[in-house]
VOPAGU-2260 file (C-alpha; in pm, 1 decimal, decimal comma):
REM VOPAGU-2260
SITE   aa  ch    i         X         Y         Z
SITE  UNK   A    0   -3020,9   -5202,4     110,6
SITE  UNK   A    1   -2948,9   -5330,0     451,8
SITE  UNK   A    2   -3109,9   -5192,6     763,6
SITE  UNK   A    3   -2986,4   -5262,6    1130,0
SITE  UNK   A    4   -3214,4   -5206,7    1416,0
SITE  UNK   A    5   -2921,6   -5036,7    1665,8
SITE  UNK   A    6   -3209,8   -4951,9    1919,6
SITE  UNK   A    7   -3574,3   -5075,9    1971,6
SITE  UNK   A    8   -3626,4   -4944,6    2314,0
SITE  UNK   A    9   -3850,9   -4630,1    2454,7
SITE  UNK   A   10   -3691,3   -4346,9    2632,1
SITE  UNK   A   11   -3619,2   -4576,4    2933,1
SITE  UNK   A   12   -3450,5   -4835,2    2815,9
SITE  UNK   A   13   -3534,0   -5216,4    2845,6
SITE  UNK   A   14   -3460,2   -5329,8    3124,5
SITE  UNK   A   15   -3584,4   -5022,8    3333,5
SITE  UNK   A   16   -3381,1   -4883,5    3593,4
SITE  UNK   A   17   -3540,2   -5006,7    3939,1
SITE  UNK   A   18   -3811,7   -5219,8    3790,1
SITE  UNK   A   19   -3872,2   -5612,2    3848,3
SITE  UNK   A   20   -4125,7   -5688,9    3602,4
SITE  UNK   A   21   -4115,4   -5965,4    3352,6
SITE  UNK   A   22   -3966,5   -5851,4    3077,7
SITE  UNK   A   23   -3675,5   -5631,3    3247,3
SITE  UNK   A   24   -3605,3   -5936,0    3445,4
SITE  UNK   A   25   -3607,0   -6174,5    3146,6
SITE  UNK   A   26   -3277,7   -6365,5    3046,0
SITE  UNK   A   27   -3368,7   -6318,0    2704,2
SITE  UNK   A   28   -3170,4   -6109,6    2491,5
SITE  UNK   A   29   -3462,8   -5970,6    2262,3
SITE  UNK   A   30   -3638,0   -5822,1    2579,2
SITE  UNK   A   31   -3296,4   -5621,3    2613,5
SITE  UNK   A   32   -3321,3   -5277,7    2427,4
SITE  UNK   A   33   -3124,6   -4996,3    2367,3
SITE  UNK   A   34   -3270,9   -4645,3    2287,3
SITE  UNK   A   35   -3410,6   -4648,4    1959,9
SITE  UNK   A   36   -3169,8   -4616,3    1620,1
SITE  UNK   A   37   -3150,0   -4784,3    1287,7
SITE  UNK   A   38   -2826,2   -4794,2    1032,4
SITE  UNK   A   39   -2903,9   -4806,3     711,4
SITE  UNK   A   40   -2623,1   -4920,3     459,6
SITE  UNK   A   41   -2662,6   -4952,7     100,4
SITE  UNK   A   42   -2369,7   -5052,0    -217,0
SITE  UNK   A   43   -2271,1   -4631,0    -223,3
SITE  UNK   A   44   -2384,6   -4476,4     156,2
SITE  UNK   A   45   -2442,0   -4564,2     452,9
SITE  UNK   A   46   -2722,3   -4317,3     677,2
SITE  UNK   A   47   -2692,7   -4341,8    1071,9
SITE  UNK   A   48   -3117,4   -4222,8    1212,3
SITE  UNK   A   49   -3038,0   -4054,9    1545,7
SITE  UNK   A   50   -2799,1   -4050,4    1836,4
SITE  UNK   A   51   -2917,1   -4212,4    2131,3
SITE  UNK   A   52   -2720,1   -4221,4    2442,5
SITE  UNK   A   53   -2583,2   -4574,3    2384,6
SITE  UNK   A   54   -2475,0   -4478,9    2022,3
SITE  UNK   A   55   -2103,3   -4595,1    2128,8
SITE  UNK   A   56   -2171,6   -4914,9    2243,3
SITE  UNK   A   57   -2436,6   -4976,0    1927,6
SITE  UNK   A   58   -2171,2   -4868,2    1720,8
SITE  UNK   A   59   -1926,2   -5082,7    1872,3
SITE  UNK   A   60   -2119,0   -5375,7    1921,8
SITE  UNK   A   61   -2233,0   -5372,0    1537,0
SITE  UNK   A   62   -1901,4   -5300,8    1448,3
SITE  UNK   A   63   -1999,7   -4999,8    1234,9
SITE  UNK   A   64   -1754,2   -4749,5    1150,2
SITE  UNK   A   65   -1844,9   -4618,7     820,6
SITE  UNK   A   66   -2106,4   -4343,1     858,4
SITE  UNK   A   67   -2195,9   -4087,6     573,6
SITE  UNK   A   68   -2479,2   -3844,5     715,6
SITE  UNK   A   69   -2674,8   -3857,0     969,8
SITE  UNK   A   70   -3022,8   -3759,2    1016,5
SITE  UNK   A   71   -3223,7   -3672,0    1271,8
SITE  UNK   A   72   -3628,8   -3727,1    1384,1
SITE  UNK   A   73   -3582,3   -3484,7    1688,1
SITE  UNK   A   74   -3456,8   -3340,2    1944,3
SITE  UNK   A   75   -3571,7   -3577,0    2269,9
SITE  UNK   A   76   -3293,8   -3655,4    2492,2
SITE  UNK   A   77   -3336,7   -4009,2    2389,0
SITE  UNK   A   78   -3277,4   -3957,0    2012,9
SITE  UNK   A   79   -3011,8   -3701,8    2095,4
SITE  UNK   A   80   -2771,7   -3738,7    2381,0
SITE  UNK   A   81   -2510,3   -3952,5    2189,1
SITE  UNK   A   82   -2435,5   -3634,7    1961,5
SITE  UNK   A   83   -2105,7   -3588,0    2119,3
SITE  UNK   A   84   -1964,8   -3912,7    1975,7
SITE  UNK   A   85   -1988,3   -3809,8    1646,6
SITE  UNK   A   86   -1627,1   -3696,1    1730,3
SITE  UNK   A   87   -1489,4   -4026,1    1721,2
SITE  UNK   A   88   -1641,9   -4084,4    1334,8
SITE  UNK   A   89   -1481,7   -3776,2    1273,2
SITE  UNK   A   90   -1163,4   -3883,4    1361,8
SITE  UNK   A   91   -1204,9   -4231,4    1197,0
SITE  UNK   A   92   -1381,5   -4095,2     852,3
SITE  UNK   A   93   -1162,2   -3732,2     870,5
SITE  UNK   A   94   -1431,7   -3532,2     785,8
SITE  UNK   A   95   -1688,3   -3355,3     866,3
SITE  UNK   A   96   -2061,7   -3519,9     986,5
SITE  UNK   A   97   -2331,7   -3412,9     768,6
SITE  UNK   A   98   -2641,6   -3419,6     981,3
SITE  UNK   A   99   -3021,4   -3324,3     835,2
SITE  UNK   A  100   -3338,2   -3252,9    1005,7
SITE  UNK   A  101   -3570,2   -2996,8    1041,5
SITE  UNK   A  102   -3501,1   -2628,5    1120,9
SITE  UNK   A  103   -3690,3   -2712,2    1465,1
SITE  UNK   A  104   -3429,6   -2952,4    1557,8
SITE  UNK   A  105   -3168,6   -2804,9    1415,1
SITE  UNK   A  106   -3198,6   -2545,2    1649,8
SITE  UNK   A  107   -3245,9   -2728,5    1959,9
SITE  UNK   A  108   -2934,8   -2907,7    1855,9
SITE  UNK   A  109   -2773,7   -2606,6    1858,6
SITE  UNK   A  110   -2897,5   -2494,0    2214,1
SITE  UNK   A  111   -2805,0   -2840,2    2394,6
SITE  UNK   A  112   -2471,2   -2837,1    2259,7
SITE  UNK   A  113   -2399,8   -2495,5    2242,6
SITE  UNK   A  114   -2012,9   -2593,6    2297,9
SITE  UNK   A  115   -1958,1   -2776,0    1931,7
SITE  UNK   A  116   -2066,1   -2431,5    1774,2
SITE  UNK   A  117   -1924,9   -2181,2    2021,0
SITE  UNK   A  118   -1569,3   -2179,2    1834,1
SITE  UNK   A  119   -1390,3   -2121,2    2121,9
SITE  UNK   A  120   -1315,1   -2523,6    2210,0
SITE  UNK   A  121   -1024,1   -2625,8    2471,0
SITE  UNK   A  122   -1068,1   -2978,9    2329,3
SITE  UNK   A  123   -1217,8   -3186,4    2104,4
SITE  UNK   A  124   -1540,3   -3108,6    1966,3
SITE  UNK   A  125   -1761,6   -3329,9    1697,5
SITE  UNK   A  126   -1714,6   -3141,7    1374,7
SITE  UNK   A  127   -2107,4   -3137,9    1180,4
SITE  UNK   A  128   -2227,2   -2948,3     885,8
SITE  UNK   A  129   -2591,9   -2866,2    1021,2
SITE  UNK   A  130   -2836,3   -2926,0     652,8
SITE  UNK   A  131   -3246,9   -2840,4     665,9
SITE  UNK   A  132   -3371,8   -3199,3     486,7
SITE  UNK   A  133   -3542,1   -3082,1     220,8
SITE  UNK   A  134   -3881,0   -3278,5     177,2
SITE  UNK   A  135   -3715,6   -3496,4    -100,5
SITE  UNK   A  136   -3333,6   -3550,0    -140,0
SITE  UNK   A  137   -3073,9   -3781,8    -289,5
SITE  UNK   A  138   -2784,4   -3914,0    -108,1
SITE  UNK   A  139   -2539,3   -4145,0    -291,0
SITE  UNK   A  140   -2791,9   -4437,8    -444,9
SITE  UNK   A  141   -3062,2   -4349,1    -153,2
SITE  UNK   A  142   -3370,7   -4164,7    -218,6
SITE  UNK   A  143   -3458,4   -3984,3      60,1
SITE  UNK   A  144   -3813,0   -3798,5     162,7
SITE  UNK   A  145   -3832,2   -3624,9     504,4
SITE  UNK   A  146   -4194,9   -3734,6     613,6
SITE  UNK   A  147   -4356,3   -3525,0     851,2
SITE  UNK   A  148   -4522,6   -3666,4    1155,9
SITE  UNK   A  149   -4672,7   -3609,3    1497,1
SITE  UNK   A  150   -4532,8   -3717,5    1825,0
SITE  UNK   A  151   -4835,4   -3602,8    2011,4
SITE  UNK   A  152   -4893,4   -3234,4    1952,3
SITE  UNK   A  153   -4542,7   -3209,5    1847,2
SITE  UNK   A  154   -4461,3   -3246,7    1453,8
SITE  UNK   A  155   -4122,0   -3485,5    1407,5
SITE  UNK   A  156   -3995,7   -3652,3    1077,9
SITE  UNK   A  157   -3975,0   -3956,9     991,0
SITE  UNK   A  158   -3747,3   -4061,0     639,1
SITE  UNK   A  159   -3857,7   -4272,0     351,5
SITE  UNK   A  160   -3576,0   -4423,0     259,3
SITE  UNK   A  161   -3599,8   -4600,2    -120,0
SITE  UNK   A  162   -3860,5   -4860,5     -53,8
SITE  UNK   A  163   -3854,2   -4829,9     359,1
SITE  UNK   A  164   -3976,2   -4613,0     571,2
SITE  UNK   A  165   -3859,4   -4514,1     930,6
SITE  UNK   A  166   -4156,0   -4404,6    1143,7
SITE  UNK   A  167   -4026,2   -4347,4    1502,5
SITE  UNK   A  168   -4223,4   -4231,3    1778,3
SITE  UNK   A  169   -4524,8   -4174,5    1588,0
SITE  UNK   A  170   -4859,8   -4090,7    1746,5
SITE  UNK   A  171   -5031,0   -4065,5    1373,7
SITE  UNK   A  172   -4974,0   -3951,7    1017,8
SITE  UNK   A  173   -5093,0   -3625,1     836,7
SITE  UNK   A  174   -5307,1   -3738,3     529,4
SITE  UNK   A  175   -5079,5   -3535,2     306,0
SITE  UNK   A  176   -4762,4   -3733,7     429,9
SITE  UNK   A  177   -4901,1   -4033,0     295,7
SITE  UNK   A  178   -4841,0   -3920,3       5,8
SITE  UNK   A  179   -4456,7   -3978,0      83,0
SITE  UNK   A  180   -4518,3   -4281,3     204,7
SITE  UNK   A  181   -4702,2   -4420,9    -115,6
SITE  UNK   A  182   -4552,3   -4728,4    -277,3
SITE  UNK   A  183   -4279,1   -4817,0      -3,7
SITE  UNK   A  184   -4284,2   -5186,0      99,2
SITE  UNK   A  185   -4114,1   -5178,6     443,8
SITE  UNK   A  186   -4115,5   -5012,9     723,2
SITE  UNK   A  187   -4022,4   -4958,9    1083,8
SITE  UNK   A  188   -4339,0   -4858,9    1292,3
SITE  UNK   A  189   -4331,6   -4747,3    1641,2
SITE  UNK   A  190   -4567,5   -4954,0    1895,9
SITE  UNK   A  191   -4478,5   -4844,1    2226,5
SITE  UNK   A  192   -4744,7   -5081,1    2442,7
SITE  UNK   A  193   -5085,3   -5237,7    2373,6
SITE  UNK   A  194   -5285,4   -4994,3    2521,8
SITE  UNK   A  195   -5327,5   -4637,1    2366,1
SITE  UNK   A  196   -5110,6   -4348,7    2446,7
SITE  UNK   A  197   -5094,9   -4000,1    2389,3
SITE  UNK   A  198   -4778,8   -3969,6    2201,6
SITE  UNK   A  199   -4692,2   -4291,1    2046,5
SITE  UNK   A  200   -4885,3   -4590,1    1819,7
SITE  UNK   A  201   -5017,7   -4902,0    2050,0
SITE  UNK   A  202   -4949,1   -5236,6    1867,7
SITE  UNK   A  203   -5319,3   -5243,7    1732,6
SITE  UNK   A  204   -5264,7   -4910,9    1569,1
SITE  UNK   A  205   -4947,3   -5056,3    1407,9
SITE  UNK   A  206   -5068,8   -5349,5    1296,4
SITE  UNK   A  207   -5349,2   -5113,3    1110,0
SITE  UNK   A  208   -5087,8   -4907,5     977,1
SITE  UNK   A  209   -4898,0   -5182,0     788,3
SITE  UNK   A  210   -5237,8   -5252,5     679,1
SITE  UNK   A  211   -5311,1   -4942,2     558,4
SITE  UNK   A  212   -4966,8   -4859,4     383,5
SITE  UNK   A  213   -5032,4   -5263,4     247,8
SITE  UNK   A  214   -4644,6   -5330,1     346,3
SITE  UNK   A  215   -4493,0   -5662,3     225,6
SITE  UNK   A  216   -4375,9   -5601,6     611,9
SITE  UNK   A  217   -4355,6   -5424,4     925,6
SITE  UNK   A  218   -4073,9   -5427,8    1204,7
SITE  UNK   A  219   -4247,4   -5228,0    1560,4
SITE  UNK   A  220   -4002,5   -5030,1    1745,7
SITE  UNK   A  221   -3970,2   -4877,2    2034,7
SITE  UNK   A  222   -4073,4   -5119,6    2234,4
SITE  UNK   A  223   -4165,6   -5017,7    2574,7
SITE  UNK   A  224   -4107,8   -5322,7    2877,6
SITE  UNK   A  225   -4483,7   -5353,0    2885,4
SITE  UNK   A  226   -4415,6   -5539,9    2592,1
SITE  UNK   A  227   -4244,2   -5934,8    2617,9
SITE  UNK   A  228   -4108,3   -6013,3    2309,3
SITE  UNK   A  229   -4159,1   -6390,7    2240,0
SITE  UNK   A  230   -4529,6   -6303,3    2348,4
SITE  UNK   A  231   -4558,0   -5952,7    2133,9
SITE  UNK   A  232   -4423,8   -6204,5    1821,8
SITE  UNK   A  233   -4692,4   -6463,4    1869,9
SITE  UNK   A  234   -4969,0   -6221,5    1937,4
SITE  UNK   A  235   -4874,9   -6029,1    1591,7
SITE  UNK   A  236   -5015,0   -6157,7    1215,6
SITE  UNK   A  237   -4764,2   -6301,9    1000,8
SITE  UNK   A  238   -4676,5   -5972,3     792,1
SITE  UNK   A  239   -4558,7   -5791,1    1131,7
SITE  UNK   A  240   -4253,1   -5883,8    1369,7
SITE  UNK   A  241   -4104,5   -5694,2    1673,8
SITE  UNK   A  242   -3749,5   -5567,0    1585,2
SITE  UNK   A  243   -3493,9   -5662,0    1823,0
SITE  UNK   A  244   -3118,8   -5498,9    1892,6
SITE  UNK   A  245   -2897,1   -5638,3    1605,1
SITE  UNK   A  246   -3153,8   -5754,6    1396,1
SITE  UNK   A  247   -3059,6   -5677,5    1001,8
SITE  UNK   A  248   -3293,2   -5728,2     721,5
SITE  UNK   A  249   -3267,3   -5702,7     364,0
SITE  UNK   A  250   -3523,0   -5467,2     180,7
């Protein structure tokens, strides 16, 4: 199974808009991220995780075209606002989108683009088949468990994925969703700054998860500009790197 990190920024963006600090300044490409995505592609199906708002240009720029389902962590306008570009997979693939997530998001999908599902369309729409993950599910040769989260006070999934796990904007784990998580040997962690936050892992509390789960290795996403990535690397233990737009690994 292949996984490519699309996205490995925060909400904002790396650089931010308006800001002169180090790392949004830097010339090097690593400190440049999109909003935060992953494509995962195996010998039978390949899984898109989210639409950000640059899911064009990730999609383009990886030169991916061949998308199978989607799913979805949430509904944040950062994990979202691409939606409408399903369209153009439509049109390439012609057929529907299958796209999975909770019933929460689901339904906020539903209310931000109420015009995909309205049926009365003067133009093209993205055609989607709207599917509640079940907590464990099979697509093609992909074992799938929907892993729930919390984003602050706000309950999210995150996907197992065979042997990897996607953990996205992840303030901490249920003890029960553990569980789910038992046995996998990758995974993507999110590790928004090195100080604590209210609704996302610091890079101390990553590092402990990896630990904890006993990964062979963890990538940290979203990757807020407070974070310089040559520096982040060198600061992290040999069993941990900082994912980067474009980078693909093997798991």
């Amino acid at each position: 199974m292949q996984i490519t990190f699309l996205g490995t920024g925060t909400s904002h963006g790396v650089p931010v808009i308006a800001c002169d600090c180090e790392t949004c300044q830097s010339n090097n490409p690593k400190n440049k991220r999109n909003r935060t995505s992953i494509y995962v592609k195996s010998s039978k199906y390949n899984l898109l995780i989210d639409t950000p708002p640059e899911m064009r240009l990730q999609l383009l720029e990886n030169e991916i075209k061949d998308v199978d389902s989607l799913l979805m962590t949430h509904a944040h306008a950062d994990h979202i606002m691409g939606f409408d570009d399903i369209r153009a997979l439509n049109w390439y693939q012609n057929k529907a989108m299958p796209v999975y997530s909770d019933q929460q998001t689901l339904a906020h999908i539903r209310r931000i683009f109420p015009y995909i599902f309205s049926g009365n369309n003067a133009g093209g729409v993205p055609q989607v088949i709207l599917k509640e993950a079940a907590e464990s599910f099979k697509l093609g040769d992909l074992k799938i468990k929907a892993v729930p989260i919390y984003h602050g006070k706000n309950k999210i999934l995150a996907y197992r994925i065979n042997n990897f796990a996607y953990l996205t904007d992840c303030s901490k784990i249920p003890e029960q969703s553990f569980e789910l998580l038992a046995g996998i040997e990758y995974a993507a962690i999110d590790a928004l700054r090195y100080t604590e936050h209210p609704t996302h892992m610091s890079v101390d509390q990553a590092v402990e998860l990896v630990n904890k789960l006993d990964l062979k290795h963890g990538y940290l996403t979203h990757i807020s500009h407070r974070l310089e990535h040559q520096e982040l690397a060198e600061y992290l233990p040999k069993n941990v790197s900082p994912a980067y737009d474009g980078l693909t690994i093997e798991v």
